[in-house]
Backbone bond lengths (Angstrom), bond angles and torsions (degrees), N, CA, C in turn:
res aa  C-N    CA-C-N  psi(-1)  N-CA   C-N-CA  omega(-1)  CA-C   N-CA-C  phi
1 X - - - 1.452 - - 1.526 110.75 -
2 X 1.382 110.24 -42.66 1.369 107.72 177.87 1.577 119.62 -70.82
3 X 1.166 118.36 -9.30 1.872 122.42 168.23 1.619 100.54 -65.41
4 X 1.535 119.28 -63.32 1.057 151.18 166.80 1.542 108.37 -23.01
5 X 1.147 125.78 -56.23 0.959 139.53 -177.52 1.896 103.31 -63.77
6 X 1.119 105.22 -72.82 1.802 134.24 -158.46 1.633 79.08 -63.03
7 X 1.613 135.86 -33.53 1.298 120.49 -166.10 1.189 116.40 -86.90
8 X 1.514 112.01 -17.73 1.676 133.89 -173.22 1.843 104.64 -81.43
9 X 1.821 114.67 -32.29 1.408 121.57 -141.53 1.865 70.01 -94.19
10 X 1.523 120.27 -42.24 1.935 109.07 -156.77 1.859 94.86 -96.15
11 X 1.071 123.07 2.14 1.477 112.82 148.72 1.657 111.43 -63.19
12 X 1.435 96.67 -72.98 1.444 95.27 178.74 1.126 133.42 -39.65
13 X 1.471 117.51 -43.30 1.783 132.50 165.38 1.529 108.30 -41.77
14 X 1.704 92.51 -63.87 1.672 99.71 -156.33 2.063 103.65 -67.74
15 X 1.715 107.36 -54.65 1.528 114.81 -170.56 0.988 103.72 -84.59
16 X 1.298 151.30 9.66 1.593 161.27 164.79 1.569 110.94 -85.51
17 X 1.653 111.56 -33.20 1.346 132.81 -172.93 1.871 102.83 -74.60
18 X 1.385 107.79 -50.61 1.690 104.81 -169.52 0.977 108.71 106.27
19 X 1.195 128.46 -61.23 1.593 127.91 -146.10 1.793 95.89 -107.76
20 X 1.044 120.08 58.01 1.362 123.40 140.91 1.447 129.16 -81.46
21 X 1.997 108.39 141.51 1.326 90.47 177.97 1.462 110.48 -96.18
22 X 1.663 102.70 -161.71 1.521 95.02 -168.25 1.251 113.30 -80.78
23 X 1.761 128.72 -10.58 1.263 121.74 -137.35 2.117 69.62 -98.72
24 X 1.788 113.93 -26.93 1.481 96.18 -168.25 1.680 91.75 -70.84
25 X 1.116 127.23 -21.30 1.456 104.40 -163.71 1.641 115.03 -90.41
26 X 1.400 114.22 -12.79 1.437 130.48 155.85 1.558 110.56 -41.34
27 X 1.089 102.82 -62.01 1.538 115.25 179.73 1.437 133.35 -84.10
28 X 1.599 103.17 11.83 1.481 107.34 172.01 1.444 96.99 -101.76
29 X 1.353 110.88 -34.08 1.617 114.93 170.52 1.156 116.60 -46.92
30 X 1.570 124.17 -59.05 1.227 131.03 157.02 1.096 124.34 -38.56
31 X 1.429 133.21 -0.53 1.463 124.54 176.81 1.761 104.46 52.22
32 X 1.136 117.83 42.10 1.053 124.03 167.51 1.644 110.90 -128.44
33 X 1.067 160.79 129.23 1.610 149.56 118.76 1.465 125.95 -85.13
34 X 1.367 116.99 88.75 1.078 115.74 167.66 2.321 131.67 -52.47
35 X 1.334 101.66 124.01 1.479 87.03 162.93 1.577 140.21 -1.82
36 X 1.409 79.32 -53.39 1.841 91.84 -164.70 1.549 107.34 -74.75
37 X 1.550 121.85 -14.18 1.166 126.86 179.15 1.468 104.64 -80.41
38 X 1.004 147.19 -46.40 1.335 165.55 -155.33 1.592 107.10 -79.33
39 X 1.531 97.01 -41.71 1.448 113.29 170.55 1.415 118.22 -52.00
40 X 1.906 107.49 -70.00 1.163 132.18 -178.63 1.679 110.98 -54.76
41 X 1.064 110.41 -40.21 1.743 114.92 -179.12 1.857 95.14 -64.62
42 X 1.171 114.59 -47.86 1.731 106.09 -168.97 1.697 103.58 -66.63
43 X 1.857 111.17 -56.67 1.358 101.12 -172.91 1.954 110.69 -60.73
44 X 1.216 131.73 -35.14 1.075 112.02 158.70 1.235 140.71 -51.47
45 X 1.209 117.80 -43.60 1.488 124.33 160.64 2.171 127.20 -56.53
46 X 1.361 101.69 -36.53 1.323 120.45 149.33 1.394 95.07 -33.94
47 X 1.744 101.16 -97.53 1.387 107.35 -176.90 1.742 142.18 -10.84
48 X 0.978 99.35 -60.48 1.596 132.18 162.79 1.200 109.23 -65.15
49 X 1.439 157.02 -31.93 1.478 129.56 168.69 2.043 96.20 -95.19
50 X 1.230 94.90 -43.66 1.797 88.01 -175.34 1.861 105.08 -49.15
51 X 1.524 128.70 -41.80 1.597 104.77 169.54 1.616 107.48 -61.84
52 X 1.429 115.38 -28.06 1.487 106.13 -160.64 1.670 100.78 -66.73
53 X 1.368 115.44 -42.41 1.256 123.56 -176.23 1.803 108.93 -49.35
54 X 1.855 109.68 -47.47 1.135 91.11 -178.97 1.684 126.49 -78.65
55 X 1.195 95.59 9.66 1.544 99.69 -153.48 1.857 94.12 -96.33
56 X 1.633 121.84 -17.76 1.027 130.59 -148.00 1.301 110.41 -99.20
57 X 1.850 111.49 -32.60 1.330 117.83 173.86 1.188 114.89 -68.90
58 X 1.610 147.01 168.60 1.143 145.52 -160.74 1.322 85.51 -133.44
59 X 1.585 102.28 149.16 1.528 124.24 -159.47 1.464 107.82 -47.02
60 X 2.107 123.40 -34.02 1.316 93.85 -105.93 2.495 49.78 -110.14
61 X 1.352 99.88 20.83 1.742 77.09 -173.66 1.893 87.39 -118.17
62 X 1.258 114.82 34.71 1.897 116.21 -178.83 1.917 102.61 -80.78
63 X 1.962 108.35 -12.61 1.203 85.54 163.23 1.099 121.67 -144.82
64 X 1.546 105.57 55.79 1.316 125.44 160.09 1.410 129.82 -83.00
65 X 1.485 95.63 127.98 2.160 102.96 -157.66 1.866 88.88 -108.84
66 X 0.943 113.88 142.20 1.821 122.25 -179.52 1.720 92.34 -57.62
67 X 1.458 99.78 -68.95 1.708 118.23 166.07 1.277 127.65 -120.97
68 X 1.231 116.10 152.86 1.116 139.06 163.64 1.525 110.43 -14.46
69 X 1.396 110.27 -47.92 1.460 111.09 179.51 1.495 121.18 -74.23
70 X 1.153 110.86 -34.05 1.507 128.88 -172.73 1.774 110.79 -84.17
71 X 1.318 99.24 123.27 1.558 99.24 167.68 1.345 129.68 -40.44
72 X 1.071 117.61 158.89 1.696 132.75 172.36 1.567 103.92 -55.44
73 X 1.210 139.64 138.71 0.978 142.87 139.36 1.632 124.52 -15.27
74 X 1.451 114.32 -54.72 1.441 129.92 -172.70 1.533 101.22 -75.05
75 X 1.706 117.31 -35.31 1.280 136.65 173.43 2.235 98.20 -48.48
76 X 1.026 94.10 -64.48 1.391 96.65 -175.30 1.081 128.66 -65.32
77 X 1.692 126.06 -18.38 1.219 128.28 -163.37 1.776 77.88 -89.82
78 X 1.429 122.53 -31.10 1.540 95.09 -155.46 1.627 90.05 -87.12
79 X 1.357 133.59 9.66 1.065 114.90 178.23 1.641 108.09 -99.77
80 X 1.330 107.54 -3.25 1.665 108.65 168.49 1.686 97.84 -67.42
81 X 1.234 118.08 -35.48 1.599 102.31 -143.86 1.130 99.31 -103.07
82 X 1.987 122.29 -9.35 1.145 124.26 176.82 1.723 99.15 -77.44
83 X 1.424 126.04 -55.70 1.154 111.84 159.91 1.730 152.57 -31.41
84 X 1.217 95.81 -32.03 1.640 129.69 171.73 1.204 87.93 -66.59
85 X 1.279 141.61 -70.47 1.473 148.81 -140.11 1.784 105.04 -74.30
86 X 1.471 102.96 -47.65 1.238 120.64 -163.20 1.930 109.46 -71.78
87 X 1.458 106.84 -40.09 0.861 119.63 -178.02 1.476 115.54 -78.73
88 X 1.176 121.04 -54.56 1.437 130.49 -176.90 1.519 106.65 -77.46
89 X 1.205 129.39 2.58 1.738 125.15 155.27 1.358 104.96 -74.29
90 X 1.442 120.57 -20.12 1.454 93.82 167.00 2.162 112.04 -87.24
91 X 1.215 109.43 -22.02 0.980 115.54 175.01 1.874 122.10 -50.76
92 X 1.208 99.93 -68.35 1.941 110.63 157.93 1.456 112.58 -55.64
93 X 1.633 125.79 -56.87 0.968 106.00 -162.50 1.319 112.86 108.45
94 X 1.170 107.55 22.94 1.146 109.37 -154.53 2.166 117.55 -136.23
95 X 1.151 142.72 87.01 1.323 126.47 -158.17 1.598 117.07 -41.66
96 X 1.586 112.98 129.63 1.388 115.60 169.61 1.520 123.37 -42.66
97 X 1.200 120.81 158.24 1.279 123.58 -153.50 1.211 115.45 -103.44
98 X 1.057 105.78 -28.14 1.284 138.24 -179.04 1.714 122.54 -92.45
99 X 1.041 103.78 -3.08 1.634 97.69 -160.87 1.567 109.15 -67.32
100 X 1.382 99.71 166.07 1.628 103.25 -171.93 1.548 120.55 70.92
101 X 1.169 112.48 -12.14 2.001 128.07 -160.28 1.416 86.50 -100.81
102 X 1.406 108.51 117.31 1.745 134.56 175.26 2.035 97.23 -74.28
103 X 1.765 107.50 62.66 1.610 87.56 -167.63 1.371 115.12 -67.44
104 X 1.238 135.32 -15.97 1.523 145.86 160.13 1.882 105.09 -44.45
105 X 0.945 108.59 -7.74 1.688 105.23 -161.03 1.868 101.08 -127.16
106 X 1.365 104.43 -40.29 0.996 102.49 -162.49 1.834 111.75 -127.56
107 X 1.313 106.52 37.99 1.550 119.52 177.32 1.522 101.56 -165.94
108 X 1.061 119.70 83.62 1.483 137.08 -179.38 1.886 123.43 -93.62
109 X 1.290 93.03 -62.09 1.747 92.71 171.23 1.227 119.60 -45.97
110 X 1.710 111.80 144.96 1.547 101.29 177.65 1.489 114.29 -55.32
111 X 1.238 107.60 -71.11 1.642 122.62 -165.42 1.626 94.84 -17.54
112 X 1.634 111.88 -65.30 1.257 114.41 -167.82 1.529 116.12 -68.26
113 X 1.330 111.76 -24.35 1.887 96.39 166.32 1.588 108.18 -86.03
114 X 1.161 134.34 -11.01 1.154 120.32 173.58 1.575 112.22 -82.66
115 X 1.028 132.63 -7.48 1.272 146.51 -178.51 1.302 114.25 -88.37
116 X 1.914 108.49 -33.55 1.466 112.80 -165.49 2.092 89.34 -93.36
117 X 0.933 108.05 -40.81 1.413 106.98 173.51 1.331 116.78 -46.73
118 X 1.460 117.64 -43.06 1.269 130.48 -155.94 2.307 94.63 -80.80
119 X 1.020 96.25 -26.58 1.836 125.39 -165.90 1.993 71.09 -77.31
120 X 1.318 111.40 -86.24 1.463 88.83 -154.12 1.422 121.29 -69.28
121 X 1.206 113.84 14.22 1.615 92.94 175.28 1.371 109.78 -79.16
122 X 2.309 113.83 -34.45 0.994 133.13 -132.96 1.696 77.16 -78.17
123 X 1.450 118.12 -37.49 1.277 122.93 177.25 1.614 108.37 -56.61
124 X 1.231 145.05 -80.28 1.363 121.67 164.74 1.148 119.03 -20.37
125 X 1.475 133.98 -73.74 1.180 150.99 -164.88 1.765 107.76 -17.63
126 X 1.851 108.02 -38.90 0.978 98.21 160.75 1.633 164.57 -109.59
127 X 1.397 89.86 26.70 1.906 115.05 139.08 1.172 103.08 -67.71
128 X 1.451 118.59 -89.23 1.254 164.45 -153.26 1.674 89.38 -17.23
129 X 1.163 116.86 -62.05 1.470 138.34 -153.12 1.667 89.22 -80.92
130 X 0.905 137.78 -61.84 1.772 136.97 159.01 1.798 118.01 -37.22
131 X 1.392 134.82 -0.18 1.152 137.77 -173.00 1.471 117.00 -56.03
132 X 1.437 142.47 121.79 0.914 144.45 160.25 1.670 114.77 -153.63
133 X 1.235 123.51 164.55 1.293 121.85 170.99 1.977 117.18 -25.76
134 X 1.419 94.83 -75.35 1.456 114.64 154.78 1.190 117.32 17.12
135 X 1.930 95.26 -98.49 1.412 142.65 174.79 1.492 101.98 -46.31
136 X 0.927 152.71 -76.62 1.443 169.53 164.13 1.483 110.80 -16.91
137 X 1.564 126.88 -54.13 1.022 131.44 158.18 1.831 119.62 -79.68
138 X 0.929 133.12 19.03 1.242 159.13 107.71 1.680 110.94 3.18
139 X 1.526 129.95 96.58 1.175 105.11 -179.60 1.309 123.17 -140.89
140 X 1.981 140.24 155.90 0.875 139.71 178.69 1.130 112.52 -110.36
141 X 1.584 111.94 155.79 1.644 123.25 173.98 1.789 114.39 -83.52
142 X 0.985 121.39 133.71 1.357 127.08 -174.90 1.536 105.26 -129.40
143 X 0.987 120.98 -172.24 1.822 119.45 -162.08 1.844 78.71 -115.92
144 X 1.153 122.53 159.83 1.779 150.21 -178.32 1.082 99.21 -72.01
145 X 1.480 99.19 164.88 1.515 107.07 162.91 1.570 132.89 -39.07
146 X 1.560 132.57 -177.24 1.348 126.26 162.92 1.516 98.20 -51.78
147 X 1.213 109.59 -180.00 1.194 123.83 163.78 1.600 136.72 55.98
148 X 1.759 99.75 3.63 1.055 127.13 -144.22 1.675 110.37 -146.90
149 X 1.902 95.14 50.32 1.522 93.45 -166.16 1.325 127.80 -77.52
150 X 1.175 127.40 -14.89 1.163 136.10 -170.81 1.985 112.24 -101.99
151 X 1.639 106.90 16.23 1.368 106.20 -163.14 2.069 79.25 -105.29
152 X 1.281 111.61 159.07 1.149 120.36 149.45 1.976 106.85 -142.35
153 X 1.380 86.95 138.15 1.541 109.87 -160.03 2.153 97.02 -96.76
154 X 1.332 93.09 119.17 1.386 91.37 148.66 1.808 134.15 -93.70
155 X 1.482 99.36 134.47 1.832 109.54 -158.68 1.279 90.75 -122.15
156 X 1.257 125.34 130.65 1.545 150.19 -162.82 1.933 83.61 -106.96
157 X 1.758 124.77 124.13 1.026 141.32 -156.31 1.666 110.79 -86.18
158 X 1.527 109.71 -8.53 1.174 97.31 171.33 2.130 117.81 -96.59
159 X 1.090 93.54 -7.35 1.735 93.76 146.96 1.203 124.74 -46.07
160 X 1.609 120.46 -69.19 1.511 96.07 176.64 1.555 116.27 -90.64
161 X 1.288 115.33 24.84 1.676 105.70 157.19 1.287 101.75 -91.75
162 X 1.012 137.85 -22.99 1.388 125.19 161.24 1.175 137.80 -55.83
163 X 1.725 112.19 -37.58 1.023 122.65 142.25 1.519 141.52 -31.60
164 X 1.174 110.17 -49.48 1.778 134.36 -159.85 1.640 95.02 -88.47
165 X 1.248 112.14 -33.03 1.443 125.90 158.90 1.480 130.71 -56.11
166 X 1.374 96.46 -47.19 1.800 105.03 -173.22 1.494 87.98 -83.19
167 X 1.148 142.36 -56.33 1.566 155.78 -173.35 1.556 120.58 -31.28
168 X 1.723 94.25 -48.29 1.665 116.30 177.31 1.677 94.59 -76.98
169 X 1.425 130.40 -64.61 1.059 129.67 174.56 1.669 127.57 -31.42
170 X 1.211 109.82 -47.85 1.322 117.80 178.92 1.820 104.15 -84.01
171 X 1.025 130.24 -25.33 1.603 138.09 -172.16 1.704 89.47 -83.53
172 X 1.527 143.09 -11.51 1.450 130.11 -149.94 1.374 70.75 -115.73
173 X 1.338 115.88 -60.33 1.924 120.15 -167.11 2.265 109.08 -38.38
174 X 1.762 86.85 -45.28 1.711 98.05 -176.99 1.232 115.59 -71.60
175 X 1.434 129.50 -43.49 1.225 150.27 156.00 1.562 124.22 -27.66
176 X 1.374 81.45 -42.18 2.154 83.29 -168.80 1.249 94.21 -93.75
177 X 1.104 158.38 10.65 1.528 172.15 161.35 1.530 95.69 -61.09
178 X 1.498 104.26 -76.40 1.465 126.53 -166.85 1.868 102.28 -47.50
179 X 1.295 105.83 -47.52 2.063 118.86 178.51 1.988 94.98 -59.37
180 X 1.421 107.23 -66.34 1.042 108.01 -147.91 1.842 103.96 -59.79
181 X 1.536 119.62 -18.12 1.081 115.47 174.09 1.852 114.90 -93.55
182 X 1.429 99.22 16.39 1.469 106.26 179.97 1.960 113.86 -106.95
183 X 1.957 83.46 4.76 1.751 92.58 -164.32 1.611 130.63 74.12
184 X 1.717 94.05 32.24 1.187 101.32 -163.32 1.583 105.90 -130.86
185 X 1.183 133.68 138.78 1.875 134.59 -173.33 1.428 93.09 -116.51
186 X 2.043 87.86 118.21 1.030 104.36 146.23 1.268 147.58 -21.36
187 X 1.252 110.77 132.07 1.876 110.15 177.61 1.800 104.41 -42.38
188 X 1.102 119.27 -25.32 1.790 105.21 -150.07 1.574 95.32 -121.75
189 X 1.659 118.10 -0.35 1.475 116.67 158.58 1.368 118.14 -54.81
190 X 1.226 128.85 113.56 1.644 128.37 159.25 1.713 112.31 119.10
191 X 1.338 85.95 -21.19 1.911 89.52 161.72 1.056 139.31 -65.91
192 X 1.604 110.23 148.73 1.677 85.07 179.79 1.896 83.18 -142.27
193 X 1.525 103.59 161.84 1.255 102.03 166.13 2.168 107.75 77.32
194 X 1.327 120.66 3.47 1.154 127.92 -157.29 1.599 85.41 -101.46
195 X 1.313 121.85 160.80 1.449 123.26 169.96 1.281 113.84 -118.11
196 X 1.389 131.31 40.13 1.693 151.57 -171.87 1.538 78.61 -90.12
197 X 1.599 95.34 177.66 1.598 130.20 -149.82 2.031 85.38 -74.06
């Protein structure tokens, strides 16, 4: 009963959601759901409220901090995309684009952080969009722990998509805080049945 159950609750998630692709709906037919589908449905959905989030605040509240202690809003969005960037260069394969670039300091306007956000997903996007079992076990060599110079470690690539996943997830949770004290509802208030963060 409890398969039964869990198979009835990720229909609803996944074909309740819409935006499935075909290769996930191939494989629900198949009585199969792989990981990587489950994956790809969350980091897309991530995706999709974190632009909505930036797209929702109005320019003139990009550097509004709750407190004193807490970053700017505009501060955070560029630290989603600096993260995106950082993380998913190991994903492509590719060196961050950004590196060394203070983007908290030196990309402030909305237009332009919603643009640079919108830049790193498109940059994930291409793993991201390749996800399968496969792909996931997929792996690069990285240098060992401290202390440990002469070790090089093999890392199976869906670790840090998991990461870039939990990251967006937890940045949408911090984020809608910052709206909801601006008098503003979240992208993922009032849904039901959606598979967002």
């Amino acid at each position: 009963m409890k398969s039964l159950a869990f198979g009835a609750m990720f229909l609803t998630l996944t074909v309740g959601a819409g935006g499935q692709s075909a290769s996930r709906t191939a494989n629900m037919l198949k009585g199969y759901i792989p990981a990587s589908d489950s994956l790809l449905e969350r980091y897309e959905g991530g995706r999709e409220v974190l632009i909505k989030v930036a797209e929702a605040m109005p320019e003139a509240n990009y550097g509004f901090q709750p407190t004193p202690e807490m970053e700017s809003f505009g501060v955070r969005i560029a630290h989603v995309a600096r993260m995106n960037f950082t993380l998913c260069s190991f994903l492509v394969g590719k060196p961050e684009p950004y590196r060394g670039v203070a983007l908290g300091k030196t990309v402030t306007e909305k237009a332009a952080l919603v643009a640079l956000i919108k830049e790193s997903f498109a940059f994930c996007d291409v793993y991201m969009s390749r996800l399968s079992p496969q792909v996931m076990a997929e792996t690069i060599a990285t240098p060992g722990p401290p202390g440990q110079p002469n070790l090089t470690v093999k890392v199976e690539l869906g670790g840090p998509a998991i990461d870039v996943v939990a990251h967006n997830h937890e940045m949408y949770g911090y984020l809608a805080v910052y709206l909801r004290l601006k008098g503003i509802t979240p992208p993922t208030s009032g849904k039901s049945g959606a598979p967002g963060p």
